[in-house]
C-alpha positions in Angstrom: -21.6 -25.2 -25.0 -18.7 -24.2 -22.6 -19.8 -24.7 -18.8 -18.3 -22.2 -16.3 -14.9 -24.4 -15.4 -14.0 -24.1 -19.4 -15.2 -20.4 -19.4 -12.8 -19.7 -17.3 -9.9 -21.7 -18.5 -10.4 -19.8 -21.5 -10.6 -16.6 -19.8 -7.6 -17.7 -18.2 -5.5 -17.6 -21.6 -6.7 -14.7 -23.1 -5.9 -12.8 -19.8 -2.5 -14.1 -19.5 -1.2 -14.1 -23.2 1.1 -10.8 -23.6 -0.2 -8.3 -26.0 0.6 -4.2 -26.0 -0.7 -2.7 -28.6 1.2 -3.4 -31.9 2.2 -6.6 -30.5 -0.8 -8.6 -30.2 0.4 -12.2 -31.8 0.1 -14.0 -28.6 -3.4 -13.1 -27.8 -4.2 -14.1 -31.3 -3.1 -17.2 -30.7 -4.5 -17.9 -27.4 -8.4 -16.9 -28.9 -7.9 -18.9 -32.2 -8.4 -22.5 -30.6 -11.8 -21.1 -29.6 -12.5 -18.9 -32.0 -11.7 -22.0 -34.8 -14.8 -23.8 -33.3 -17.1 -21.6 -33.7 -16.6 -20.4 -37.9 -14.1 -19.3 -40.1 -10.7 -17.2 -38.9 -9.1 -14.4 -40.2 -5.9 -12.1 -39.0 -5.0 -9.6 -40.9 -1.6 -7.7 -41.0 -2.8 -5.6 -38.2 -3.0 -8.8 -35.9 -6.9 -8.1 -35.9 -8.7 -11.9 -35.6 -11.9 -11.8 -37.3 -14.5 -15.0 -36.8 -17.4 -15.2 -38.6 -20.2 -17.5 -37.6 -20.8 -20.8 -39.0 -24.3 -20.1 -39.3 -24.1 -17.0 -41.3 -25.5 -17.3 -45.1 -24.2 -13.8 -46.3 -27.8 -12.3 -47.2 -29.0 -10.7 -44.0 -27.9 -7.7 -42.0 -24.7 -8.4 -40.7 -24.1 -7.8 -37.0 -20.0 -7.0 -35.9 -19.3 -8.3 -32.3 -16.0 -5.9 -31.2 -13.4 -6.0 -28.8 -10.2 -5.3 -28.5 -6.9 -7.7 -27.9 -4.0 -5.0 -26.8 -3.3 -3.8 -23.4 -2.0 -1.2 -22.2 1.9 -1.5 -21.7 5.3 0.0 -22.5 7.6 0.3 -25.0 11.8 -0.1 -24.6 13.1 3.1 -25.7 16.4 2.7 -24.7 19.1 0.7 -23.1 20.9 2.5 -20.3 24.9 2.3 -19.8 24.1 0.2 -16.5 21.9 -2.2 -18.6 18.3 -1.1 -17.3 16.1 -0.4 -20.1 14.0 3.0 -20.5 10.9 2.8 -22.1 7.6 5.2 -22.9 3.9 4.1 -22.3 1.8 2.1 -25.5 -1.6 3.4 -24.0 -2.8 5.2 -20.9 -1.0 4.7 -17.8 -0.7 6.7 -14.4 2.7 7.2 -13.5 2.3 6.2 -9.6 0.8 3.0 -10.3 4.0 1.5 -12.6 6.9 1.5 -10.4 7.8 -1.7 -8.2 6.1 -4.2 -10.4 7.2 -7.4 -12.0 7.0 -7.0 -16.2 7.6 -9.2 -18.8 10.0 -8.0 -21.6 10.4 -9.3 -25.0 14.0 -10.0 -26.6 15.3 -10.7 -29.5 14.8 -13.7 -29.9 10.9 -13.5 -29.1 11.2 -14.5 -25.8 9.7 -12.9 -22.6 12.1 -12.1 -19.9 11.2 -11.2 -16.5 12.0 -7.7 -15.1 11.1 -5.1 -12.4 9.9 -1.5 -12.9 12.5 0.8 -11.0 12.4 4.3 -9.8 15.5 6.0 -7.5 14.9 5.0 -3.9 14.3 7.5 -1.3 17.4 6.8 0.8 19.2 8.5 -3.0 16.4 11.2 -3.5 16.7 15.2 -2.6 13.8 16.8 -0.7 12.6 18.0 -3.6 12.8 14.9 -5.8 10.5 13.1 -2.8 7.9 15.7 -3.0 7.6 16.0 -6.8 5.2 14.0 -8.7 7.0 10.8 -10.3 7.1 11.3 -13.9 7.4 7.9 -16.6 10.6 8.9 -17.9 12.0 8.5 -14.4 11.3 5.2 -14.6 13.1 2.0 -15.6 12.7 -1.7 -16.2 15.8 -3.8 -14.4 16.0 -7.3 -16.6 19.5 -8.1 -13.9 22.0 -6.9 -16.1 25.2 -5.0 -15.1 25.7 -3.1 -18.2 24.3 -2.0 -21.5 26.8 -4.6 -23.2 25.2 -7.7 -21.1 21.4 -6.1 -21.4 22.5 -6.8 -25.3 24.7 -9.6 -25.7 23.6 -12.1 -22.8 20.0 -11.2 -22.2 19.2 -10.1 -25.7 17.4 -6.8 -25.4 16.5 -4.3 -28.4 14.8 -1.4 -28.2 11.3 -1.5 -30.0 10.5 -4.4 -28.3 7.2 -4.7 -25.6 6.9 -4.7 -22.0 4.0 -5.8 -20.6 2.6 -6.6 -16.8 3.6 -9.9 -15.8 0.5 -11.5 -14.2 -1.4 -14.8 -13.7 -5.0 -15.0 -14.0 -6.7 -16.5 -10.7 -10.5 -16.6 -9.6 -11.6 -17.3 -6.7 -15.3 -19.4 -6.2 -16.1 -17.9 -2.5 -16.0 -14.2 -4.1 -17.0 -14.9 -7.6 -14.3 -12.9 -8.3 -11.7 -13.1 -11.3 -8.0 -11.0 -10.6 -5.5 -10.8 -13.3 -4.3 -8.2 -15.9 -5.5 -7.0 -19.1 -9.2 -7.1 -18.4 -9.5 -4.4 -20.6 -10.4 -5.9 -23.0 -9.7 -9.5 -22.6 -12.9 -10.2 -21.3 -14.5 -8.8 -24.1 -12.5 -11.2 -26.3 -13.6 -13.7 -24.3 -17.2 -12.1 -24.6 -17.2 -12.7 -28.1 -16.1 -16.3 -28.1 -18.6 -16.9 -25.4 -21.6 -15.7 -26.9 -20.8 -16.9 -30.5 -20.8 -20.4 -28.4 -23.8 -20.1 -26.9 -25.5 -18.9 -30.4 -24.0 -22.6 -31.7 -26.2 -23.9 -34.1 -29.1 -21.8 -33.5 -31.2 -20.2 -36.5 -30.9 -16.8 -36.3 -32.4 -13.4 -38.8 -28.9 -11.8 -38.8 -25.0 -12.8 -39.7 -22.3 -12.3 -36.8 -18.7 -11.8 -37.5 -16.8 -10.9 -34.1 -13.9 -8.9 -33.9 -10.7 -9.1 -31.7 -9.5 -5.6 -32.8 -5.5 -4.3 -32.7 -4.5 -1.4 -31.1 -7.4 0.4 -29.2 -5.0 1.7 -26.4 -3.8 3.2 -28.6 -6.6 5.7 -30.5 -8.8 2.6 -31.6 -6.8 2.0 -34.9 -7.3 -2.0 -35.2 -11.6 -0.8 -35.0 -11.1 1.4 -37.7 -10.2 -0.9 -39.9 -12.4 -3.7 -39.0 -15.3 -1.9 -39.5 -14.4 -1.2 -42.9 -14.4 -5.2 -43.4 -16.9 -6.3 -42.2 -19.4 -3.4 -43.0 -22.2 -3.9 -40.0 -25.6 -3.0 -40.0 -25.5 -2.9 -36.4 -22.4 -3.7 -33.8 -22.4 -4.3 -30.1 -18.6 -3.7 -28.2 -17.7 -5.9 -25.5 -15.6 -3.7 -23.1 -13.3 -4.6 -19.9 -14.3 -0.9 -18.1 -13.4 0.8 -15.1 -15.4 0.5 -12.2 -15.8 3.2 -10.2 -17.5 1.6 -6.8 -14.6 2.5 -4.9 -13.7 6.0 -6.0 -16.9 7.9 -6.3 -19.4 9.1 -4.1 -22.3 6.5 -3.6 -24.5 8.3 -5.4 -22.6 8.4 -8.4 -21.6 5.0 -8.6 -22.4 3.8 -12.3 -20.3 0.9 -12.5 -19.8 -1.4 -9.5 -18.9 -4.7 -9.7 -21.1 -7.6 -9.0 -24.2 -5.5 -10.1 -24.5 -6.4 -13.5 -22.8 -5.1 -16.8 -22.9 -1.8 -17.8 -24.2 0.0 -21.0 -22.9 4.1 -21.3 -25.3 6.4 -22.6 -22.3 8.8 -23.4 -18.8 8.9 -23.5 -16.1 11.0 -24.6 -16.1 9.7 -28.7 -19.7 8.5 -28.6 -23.2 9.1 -27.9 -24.7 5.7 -27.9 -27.9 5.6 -30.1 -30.5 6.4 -27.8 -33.0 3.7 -29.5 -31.0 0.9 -29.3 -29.6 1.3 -25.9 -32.9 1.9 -24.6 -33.9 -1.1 -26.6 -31.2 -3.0 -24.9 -32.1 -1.8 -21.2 -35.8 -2.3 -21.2 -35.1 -6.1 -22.3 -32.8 -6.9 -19.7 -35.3 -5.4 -17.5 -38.2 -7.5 -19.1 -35.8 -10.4 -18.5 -34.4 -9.9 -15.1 -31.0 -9.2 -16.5 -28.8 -7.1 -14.0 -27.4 -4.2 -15.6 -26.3 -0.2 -14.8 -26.2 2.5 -16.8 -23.7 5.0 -16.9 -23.1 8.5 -18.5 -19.1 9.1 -19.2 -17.8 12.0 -19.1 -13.9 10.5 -20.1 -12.9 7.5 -21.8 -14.1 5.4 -25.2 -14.4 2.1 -26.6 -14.1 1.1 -30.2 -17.5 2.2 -30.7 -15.8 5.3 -31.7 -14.9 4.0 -35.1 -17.4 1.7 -35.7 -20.6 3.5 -35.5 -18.9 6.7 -38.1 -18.5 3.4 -40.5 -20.4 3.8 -43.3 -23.4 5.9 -43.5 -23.4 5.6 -39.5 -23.9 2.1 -37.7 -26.2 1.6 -34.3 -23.8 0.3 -31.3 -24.3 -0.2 -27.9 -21.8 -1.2 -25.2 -21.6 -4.3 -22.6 -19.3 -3.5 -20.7 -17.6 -5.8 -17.4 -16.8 -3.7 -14.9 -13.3 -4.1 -13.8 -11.7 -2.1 -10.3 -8.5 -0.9 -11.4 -8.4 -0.9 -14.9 -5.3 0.6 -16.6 -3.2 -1.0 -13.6 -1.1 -4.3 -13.4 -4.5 -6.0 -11.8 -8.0 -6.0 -12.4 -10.9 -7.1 -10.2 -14.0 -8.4 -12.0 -16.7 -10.9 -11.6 -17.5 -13.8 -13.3 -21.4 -13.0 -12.6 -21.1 -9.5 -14.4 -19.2 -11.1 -17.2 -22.1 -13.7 -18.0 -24.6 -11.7 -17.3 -23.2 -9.6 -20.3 -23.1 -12.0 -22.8 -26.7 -13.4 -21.6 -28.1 -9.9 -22.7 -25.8 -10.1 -26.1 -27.2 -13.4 -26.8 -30.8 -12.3 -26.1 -30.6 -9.1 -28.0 -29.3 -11.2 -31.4 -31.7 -13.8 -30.9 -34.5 -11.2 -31.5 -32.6 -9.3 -33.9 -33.7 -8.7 -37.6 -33.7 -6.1 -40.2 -37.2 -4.5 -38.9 -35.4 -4.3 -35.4 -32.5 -2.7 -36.5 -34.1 -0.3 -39.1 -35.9 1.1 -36.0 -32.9 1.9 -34.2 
């Protein structure tokens, strides 16, 4: 079983492989020498990685394990006659938190190149241009080039192609904290791999296939279609989600980090089923397993798609609170992320067809 130094290491890779939605080949790659440890691997056309367990023998319920491997970046739209690039958003991004950032941007030739995210400085702005809201097509990636011609010829930009956040993955062991991009949902990728680890060898009532799912940044298309293969009785979604410790009122805090994982009663494409969340809070309560629990008025997960699979599927989420989700950095820690895939484990260790008909 993975200890904590190769836990993270893995976490590591996941976090820092490049992967907008539509584009996720790297983070697919980065998962499958893991994920090839642990059962037989599957991507599809849609770049979603499916492994299923080892263990499983094809005549019991079958449990799906989601998350998804995009993040949210940009796309180039357009190469400017002084050779920066325009682009749009691939997912949800506030328009204050892109500008002045390093990016990585994909060429031609598959490469990632480095570039900066641009916006006209002040000392060039009107009054009014300073006091309007910045809006994303004001704003441009800068790869160095002089002209459209170089942007093309020498550094070997196309339009079509990603841009993503260019970050490294650090953790520090005096915080417990983890910082690095693409959180959502990279730590539920590594949620999956982590628990299907831990479940190594061990008899279990049910079969697990996990899911690395494409393009949920994008209206949870990769889900959609996994859900449809594998066909699960049941499902829990591994989620990177915002934490909200340091932009609510205390009272309303529902997801801080370092207290746990939390499981959402509601959100805005899902009422979780009340039986088997409840299920799943009462035993991490029985077993001393920090959690919260959150109602969501905004926001979804793939649970979306998966529990309308079907003739409707049970799903809860686990989600790891991350500050700043939806930015170039994420804040998360390790203890929350554990502590999720403790409860996961637990839950499918007691997990049968009785259980689940109950839900």
């Amino acid at each position: 079983m993975m200890d904590k130094k190769q836990t993270l290491e893995m976490i590591a890779a996941i976090s820092n492989a490049n992967g907008a939605p539509g584009f996720e080949d790297d983070v697919v790659a980065a998962i499958l020498p893991y994920a090839r440890e642990l059962g037989e691997t599957q991507v599809d056309r849609m770049r979603n990685l499916f492994i299923r367990r080892r263990e499983n023998t094809g005549d019991r319920p079958v449990v799906q394990l989601d998350a998804h491997s995009d993040e949210v970046g940009f796309m180039v739209q357009a190469i400017c006659p002084n050779g920066t690039l325009r682009i749009i958003p691939l997912g949800g991004w506030v328009s204050h938190n892109v500008p002045a950032h390093k990016m990585w941007v994909r060429n031609r030739e598959g490469a990632y190149i480095p570039g900066l995210t641009a916006s006209k400085p002040p000392h060039f702005m009107t009054a009014q241009e300073r006091s309007a809201p910045l809006e994303i097509s004001s704003i441009t990636v800068d790869v160095g080039a002089t002209s459209r011609e170089e942007a093309v010829e020498v550094f070997g930009v196309r339009i079509g192609e990603p841009v993503v956040p260019d970050v490294t993955f650090t953790y520090s062991e005096k915080s417990d904290l983890m910082v690095g991009k693409s959180f959502d949902c990279r730590l539920g990728c590594a949620s999956i791999v982590k628990t299907l680890d831990a479940l190594k060898g061990q008899a279990l009532n049910v079969d697990i296939t996990g899911a690395c799912a494409a393009q949920e940044e994008v209206g949870v298309r990769g889900a959609t279609v996994t859900a449809q293969v594998i066909r699960p009785d049941i499902a829990i979604v591994f989620e990177g989600c915002p934490a909200d410790d340091t932009c609510v009122e205390p009272y309303m805090v529902q997801t801080a980090i370092k207290r746990g994982p939390m499981l959402r009663h509601v959100d805005a494409r899902m009422i979780t089923n009340p039986r088997y969340q409840r299920y799943a809070l009462d035993l991490a309560a029985q077993l001393n397993i920090p959690v919260q629990e959150a109602v969501r008025s905004a926001g979804s997960t793939n649970g979306a798609a998966i529990h309308l699979t079907g003739s409707g599927v049970p799903v809860i989420v686990i989600g790891v609170p991350v500050r700043y989700a939806h930015t170039h950095y994420g804040v998360s820690a390790y203890a929350d992320f554990d502590n999720g895939v403790k409860l996961a484990c637990e839950i499918l260790q007691r997990m049968d067809r009785a259980l689940i008909e109950s839900f």
